[in-house]
C-alpha positions in Angstrom: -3.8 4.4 29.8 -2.9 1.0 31.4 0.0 0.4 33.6 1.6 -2.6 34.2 1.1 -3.9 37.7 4.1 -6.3 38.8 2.5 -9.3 37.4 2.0 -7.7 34.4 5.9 -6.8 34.4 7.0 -10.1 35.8 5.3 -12.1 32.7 7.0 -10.4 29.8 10.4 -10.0 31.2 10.0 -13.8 32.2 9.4 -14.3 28.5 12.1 -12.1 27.1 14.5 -14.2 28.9 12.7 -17.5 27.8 13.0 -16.5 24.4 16.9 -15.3 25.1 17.1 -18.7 25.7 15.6 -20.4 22.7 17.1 -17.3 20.6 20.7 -18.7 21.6 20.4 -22.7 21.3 19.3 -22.2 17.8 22.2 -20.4 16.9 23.9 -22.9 18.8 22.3 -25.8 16.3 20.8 -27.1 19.3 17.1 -26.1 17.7 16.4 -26.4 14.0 14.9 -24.0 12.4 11.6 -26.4 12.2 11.7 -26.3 15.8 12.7 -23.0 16.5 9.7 -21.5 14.3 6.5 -21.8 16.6 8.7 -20.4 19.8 9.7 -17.6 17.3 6.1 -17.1 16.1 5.3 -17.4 19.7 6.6 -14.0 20.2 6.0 -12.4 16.7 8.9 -13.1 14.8 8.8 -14.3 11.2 11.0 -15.2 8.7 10.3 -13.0 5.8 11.7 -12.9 2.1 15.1 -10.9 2.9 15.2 -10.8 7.1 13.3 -11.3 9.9 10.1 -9.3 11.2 9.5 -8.6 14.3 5.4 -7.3 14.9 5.0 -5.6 18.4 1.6 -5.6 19.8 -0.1 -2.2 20.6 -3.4 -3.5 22.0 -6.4 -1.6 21.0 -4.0 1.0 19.8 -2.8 2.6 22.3 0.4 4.6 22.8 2.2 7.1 25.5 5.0 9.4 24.0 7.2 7.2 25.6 6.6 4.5 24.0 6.7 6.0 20.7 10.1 7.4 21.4 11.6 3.6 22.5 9.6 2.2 19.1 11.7 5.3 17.2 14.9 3.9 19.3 13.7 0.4 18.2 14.1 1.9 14.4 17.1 3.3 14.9 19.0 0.5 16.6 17.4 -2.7 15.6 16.0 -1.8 12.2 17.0 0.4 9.2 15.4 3.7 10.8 11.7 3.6 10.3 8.9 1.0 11.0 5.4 0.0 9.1 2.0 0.7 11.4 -0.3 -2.3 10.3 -4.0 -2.7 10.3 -4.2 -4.6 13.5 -2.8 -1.6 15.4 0.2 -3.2 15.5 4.4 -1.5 14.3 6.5 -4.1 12.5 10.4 -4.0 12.1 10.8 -5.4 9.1 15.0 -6.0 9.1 15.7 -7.3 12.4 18.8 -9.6 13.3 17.8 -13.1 15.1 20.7 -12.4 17.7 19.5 -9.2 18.2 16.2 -9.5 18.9 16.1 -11.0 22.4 17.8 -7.2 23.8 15.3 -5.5 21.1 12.3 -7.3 23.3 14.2 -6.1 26.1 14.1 -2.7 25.5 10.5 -2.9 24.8 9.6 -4.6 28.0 10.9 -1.6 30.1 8.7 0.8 28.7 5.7 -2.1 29.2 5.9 -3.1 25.4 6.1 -6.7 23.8 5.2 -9.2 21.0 3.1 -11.8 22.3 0.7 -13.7 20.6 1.3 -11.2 17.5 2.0 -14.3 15.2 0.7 -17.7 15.4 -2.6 -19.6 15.8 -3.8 -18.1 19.4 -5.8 -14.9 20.3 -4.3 -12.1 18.6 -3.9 -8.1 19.8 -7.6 -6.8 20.7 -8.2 -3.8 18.3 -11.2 -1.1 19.1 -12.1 2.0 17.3 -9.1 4.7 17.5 -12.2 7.1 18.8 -12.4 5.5 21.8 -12.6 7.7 25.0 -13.1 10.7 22.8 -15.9 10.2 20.0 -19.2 12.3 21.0 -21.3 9.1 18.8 -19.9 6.8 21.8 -22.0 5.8 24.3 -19.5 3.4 26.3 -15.6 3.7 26.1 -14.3 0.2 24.8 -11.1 0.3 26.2 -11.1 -1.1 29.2 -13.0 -4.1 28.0 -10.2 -4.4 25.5 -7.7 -4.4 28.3 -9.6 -7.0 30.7 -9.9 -9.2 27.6 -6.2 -9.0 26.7 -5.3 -10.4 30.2 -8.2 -12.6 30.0 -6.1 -14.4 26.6 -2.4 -13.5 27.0 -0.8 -17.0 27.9 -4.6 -18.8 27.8 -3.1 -22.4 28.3 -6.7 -23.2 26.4 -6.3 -21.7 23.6 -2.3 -21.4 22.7 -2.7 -23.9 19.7 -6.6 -23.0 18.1 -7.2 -24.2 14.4 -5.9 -21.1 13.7 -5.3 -17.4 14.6 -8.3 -15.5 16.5 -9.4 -11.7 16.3 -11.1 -9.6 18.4 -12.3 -6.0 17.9 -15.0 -4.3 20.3 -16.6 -0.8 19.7 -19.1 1.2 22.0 -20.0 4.0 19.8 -23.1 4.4 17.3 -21.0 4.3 13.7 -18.6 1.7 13.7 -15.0 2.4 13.1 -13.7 -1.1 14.4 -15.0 -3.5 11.8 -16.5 -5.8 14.1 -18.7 -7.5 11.5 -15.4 -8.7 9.7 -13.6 -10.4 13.1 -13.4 -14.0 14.5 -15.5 -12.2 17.1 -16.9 -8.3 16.9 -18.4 -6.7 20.3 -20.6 -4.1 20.4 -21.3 -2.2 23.6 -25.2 -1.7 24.2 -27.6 -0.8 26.8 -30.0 -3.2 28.1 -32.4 -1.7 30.4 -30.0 0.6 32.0 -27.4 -2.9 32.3 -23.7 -2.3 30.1 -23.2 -5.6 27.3 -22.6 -6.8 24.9 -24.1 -7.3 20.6 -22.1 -10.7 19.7 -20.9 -10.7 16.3 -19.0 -14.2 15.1 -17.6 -15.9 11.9 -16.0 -12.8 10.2 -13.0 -12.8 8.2 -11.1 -11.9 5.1 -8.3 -14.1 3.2 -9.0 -16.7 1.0 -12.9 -16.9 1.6 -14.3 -13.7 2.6 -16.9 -14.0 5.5 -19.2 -10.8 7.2 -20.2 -12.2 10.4 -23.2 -12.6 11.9 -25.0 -12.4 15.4 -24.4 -15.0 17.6 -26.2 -13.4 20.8 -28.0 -10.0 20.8 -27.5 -9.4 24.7 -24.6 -10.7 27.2 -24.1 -8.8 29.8 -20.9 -7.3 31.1 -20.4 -10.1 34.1 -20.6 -12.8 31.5 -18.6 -11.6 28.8 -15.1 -13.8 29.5 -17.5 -16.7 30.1 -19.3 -16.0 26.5 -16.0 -15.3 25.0 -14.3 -18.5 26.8 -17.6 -20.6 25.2 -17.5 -19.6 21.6 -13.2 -20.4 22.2 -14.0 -23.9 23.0 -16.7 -24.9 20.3 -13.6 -23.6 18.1 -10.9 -25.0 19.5 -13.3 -28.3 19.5 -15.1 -28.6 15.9 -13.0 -26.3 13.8 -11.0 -28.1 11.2 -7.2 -28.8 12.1 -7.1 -31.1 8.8 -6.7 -27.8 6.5 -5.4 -24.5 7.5 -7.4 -22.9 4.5 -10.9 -23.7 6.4 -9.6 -23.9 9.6 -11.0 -20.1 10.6 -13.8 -20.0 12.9 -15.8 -18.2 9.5 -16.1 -21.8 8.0 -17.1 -23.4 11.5 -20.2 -20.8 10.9 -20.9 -21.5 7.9 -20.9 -25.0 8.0 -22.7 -25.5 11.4 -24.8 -22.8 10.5 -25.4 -20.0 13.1 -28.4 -21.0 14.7 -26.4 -24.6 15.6 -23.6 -22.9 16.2 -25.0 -20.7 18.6 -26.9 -23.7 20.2 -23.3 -25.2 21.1 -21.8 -21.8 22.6 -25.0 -21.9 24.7 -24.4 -25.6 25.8 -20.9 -24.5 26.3 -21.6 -21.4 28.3 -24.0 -23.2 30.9 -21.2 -25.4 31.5 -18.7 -22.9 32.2 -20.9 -19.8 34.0 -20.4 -20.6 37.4 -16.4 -21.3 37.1 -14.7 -17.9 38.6 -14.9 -16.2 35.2 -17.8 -13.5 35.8 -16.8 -9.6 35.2 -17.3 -7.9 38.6 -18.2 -4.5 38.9 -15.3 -3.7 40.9 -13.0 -5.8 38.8 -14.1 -3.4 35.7 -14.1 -0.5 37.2 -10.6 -1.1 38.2 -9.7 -1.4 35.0 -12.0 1.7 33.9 -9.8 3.7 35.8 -6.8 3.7 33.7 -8.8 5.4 31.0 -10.1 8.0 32.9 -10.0 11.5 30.7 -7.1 13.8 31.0 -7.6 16.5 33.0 -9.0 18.7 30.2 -8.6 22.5 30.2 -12.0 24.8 29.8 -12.2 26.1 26.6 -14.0 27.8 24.4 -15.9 26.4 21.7 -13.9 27.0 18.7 -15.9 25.3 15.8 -16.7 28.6 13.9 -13.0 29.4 14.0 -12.3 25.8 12.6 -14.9 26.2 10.3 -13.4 29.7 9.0 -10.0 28.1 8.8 -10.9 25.2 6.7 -12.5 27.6 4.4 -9.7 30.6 3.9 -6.8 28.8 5.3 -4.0 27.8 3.0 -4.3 25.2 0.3 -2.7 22.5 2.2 -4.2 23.5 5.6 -7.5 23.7 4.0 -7.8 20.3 3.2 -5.8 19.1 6.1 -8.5 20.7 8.5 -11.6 19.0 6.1 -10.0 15.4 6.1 -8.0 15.0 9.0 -9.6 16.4 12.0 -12.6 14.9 13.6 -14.7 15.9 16.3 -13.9 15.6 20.3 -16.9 15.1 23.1 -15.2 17.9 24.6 -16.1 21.3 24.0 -13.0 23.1 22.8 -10.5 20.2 21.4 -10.3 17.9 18.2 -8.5 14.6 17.5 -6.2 14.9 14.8 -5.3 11.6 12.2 -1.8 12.1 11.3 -1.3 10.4 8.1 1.1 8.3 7.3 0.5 8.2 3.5 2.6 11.0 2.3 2.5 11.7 -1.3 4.2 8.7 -3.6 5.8 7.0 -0.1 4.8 3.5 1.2 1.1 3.6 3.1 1.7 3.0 6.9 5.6 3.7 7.0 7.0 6.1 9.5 10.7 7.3 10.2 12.7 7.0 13.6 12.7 11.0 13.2 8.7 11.1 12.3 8.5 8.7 15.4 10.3 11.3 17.7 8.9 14.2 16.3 5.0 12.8 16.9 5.9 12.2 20.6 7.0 15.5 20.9 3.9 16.7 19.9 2.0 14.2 21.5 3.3 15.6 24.5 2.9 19.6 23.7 -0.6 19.1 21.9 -2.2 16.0 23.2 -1.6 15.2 27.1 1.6 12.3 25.8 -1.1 10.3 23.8 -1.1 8.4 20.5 -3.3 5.9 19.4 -2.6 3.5 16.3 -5.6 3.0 13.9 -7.0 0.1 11.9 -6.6 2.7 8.7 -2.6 2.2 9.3 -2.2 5.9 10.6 -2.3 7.5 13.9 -4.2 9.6 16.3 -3.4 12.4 18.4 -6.4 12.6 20.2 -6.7 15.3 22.6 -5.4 18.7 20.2 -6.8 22.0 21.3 -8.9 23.4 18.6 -7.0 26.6 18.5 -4.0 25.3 18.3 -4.5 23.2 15.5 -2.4 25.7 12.7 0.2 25.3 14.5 -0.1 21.1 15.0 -0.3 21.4 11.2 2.8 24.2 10.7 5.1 21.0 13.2 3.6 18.2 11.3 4.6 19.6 7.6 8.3 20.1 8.6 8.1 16.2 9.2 6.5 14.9 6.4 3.3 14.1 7.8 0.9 17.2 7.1 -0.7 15.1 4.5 -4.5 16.5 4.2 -5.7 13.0 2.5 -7.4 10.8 5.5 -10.4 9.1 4.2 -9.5 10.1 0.7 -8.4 7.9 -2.5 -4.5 8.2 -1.5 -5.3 7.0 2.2 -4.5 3.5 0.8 -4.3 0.3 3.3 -2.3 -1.5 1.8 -0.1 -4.7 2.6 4.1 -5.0 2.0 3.5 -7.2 -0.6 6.2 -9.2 -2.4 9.2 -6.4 -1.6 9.3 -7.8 1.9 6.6 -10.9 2.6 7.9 -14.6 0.9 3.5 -15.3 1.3 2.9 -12.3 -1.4 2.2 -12.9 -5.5 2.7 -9.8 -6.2 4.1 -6.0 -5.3 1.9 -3.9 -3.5 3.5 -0.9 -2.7 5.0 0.6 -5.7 1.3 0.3 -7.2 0.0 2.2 -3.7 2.8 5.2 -4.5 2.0 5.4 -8.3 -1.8 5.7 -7.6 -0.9 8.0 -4.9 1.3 9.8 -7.0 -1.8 10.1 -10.0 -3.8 11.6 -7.3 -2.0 14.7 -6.4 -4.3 17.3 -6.7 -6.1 18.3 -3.2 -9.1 19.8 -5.0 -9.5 16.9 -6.7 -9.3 14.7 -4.0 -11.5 16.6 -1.9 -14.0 16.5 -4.9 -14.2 12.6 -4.8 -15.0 12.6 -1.0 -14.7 9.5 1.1 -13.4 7.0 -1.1 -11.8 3.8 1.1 -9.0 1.7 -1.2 -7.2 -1.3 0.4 -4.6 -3.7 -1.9 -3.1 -7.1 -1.0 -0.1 -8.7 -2.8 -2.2 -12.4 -2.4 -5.3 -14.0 -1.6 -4.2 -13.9 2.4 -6.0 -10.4 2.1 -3.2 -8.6 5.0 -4.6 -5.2 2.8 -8.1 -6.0 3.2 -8.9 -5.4 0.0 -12.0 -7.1 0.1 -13.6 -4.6 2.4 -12.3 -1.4 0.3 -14.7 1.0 -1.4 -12.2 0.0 -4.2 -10.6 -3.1 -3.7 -7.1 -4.4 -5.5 -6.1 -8.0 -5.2 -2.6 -8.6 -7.0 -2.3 -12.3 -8.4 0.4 -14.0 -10.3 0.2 -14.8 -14.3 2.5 -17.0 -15.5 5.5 -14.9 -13.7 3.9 -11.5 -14.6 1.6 -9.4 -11.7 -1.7 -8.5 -12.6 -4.2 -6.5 -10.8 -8.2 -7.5 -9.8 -10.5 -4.9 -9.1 -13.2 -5.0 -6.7 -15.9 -2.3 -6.0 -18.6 -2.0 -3.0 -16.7 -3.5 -0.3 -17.2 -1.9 3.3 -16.2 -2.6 6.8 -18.5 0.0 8.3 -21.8 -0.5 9.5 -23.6 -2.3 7.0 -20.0 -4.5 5.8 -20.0 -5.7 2.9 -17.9 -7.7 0.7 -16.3 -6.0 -2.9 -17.7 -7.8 -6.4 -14.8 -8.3 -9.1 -15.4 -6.0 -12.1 -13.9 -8.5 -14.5 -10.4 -9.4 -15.7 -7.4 -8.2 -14.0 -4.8 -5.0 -15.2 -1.4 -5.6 -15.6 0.5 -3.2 -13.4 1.1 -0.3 -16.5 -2.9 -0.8 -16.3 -4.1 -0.4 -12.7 -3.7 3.2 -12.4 -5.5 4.6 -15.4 -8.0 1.7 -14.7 -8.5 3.3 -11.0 -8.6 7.1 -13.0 -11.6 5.6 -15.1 -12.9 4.0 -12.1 -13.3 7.9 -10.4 -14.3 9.5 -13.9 -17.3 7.0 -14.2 -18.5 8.3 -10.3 -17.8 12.1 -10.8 -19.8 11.4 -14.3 -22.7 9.6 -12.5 -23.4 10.6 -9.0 -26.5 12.3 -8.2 -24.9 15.3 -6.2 -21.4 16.0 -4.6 -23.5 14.1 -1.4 -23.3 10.9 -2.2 -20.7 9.0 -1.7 -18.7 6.7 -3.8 -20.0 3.7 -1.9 -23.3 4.8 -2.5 -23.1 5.4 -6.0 -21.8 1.8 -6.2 -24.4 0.3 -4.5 -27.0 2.2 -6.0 -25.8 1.9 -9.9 -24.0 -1.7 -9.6 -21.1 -2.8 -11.7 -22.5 -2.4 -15.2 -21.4 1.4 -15.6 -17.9 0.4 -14.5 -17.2 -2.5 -16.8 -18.0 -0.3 -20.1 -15.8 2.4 -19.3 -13.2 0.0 -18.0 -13.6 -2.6 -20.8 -14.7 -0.5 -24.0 -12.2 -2.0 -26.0 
């Protein structure tokens, strides 16, 4: 994992006590609140319906059991005893006090933790697949890539003020679990005649006009990637639209230009820039490379036949936590383990100061002190002994969070919706508990297979609903919240955007409307093999809108 080196240190508490500053004189009156919003944004404070939010970066999802406990302290002292994992990889604190929040950085800072460039329209936190290091598909760890790019754009005096916000994600394994193809940019490690670099994906997006990106550049190799990166920035930060924040993204830049044009300008731009100090040295990344090194693994057996066994005659709940939640390890003898954080009828992506503790604990006796946040708004213990994974299960229960349901119906993304965000039409999270709370049965679940469903409260998509298996978008009627339902969307390989069924559900609607949705599937599907994605793709809509609209 990467450690601070005194720069690294000297920056954020430099900015903690910047932000004391500006934090005071606008409690003073010295700052209006028109002038104190982009140096709150700055450093990922919002202003929500009911208090401020604080969103603290955890680039590309990576955690020590350390910093867990101080974001469980964070809870505890600062909040109202829990926070909410989002899909950027990111924790938010959704009740902060403004006068408080200059100590809260604080805190965070001493355990090399902060909020930069979480909020407002620069380079936001680098996300990668929550695999990384440890998936036997991956070909090339992504992490330190992730790391070099994240000092690469913290404090970019370039690109501070872009048209508006800017993503990254980066994979290097076979089956993409990052969703490059829906980023402002999406990296995928390849090969290239035995030389590391990099598949260049551009223009992808969500919100208000869905995008999948497309390749900009099949090949750039690993010494020009900040240069490549640097180039696409500045045909951005130079032809994107400043006019209108809703086509402002870099996805209607694309589309308007066209990719081959556009591509032509990052081209122009990147001879201009390719001799200026910014090449990737081997040295430089394998300095990096070296915080990510394994753990120092223990020998052990093989123990897939025993897991195998167990997930057949193992209790009911242990059963299906052993099918969904744990996923293979490159290393002979261990598993990673998704802890979910969508108990039964509770808000998608919350966790307790307790939960908090109680994970690092077991971080630290199962999993070397590691914990990565995923995209899917749960976490990762990534190192877990196969043997010992009845037991993980036994510790997780007595907290809460021995939910067997990752990759099933009830693992909802899902945004905070109107209950806490003033952007939102609609509530989210009490329709994410009642479906959860429809879906009880584990057999059932288990039945359905992989079944993705993501819900926003608006058309700013923060729940990615466009990219669900099952998509819900809630909108506003004349004061009342209705419900639109998409099908087919993906953010795998292959993404894809969901198509609307037809008209919306009011909320006494949505859940026997996502219960006919699931009968139509189990009705239809050629075998318990194919997926509900499949089935989708392969029957279209037509099936669904009878069943949905038959009267």
């Amino acid at each position: 994992m990467y450690a601070y080196d005194r720069y690294d240190q000297t920056l954020v508490e430099e900015r903690v006590a910047q932000f004391r500053d500006q934090t005071q004189r606008r409690m003073a009156g010295e700052l209006t609140e028109d002038e104190f919003r982009p140096l709150r944004l700055q450093n990922g404070l919002y202003l929500q319906l009911h208090a401020y939010m604080l969103r603290v970066a955890i680039p590309y999802g990576a955690l020590s059991s350390r910093q867990l406990r101080t974001l469980a302290h964070v809870a505890r002292k600062y909040d109202r005893g829990y926070g909410h994992f989002s899909t950027r990889q990111n924790i938010q604190f959704n009740w902060v006090a403004l006068e408080q929040v200059p100590d809260l950085l604080g805190e965070l800072a001493q355990v090399q933790m902060h909020a930069i460039q979480t909020s407002g329209n620069c380079i936001r936190n680098v996300t990668a697949d929550p695999l990384a290091g440890i998936a036997p598909d991956e070909f090339a760890d992504p992490r330190a890539y992730c790391e070099i790019i994240r000092q690469w754009s913290t404090f970019h005096p370039e690109f501070a003020f872009l048209p508006r916000k800017f993503k990254i994600a980066v994979t290097g394994a076979k089956h993409d679990r990052a969703a490059v193809e829906v980023h402002d940019i999406g990296l995928r490690l390849r090969l290239e005649q035995g030389e590391p670099g990099f598949e260049v994906w551009v223009g992808g997006g969500l919100g208000r006009t869905p995008r999948i990106g497309q390749v900009v550049r099949d090949f750039v190799p690993q010494r020009d990637l900040l240069a490549y990166l640097e180039a696409i920035l500045r045909v951005y930060n130079r032809f994107g639209r400043r006019d209108n924040k809703y086509k402002a993204r870099i996805k209607i830049l694309v589309g308007s230009l066209g990719i081959e044009r556009f591509a032509e300008l990052v081209e122009e731009e990147w001879k201009l820039i390719a001799d200026t100090g910014l090449e990737l040295t081997q040295a430089e990344y394998e300095r990096v490379a070296a915080f990510f090194a394994p753990p120092d693994y223990e020998v052990l057996p093989d123990a897939q036949a025993w897991l195998d066994r167990a997930a057949l005659t193992g209790s009911r709940q242990l059963s299906a936590w052993l099918r969904a939640n744990v996923l293979p390890h490159r290393q002979p003898g261990y598993s990673a383990v998704v802890v979910s954080l969508k108990p039964h009828g509770r808000p998608p992506g919350d966790i307790t100061h307790q939960q908090m503790d109680a994970v690092a604990d077991l971080a630290d006796a199962h999993s070397f002190g590691r914990i990565v946040a995923t995209y899917g708004q749960n976490l990762v213990l990534p190192h877990v002994p196969t043997l010992r994974l009845a037991d993980l299960h036994a510790e997780l229960q007595k907290v809460g969070l021995g939910e067997g349901n990752v990759g099933r119906l009830t693992d909802i993304i899902c945004c905070p919706g109107l209950d806490y965000c003033n952007l939102a039409s609609t509530r989210s999270i009490p329709v994410s508990e009642a479906i959860s709370r429809h879906f009880d049965d584990y057999d059932y679940l288990h039945d359905l297979g992989d079944v993705s469903l993501k819900m926003s409260g608006c058309v700013n998509a923060c729940g990615h609903h466009h990219v669900g298996n099952i998509g819900i978008l809630g909108v506003d009627r004349a004061g009342e919240e209705y419900y639109q339902v998409t099908l087919g969307g993906s953010a795998e390989d292959g993404a894809s955007i969901g198509k609307i069924v037809g008209r919306a559900f009011s909320r006494d609607e949505i859940v026997g409307a996502i219960d006919a949705i699931m009968r139509v599937y189990l009705e239809g599907r050629d075998s318990s093999e194919e997926r509900f994605l499949d089935f989708v793709r392969r029957v279209g809509l037509d099936p669904f809108k009878t069943r949905l609209y038959a009267d």
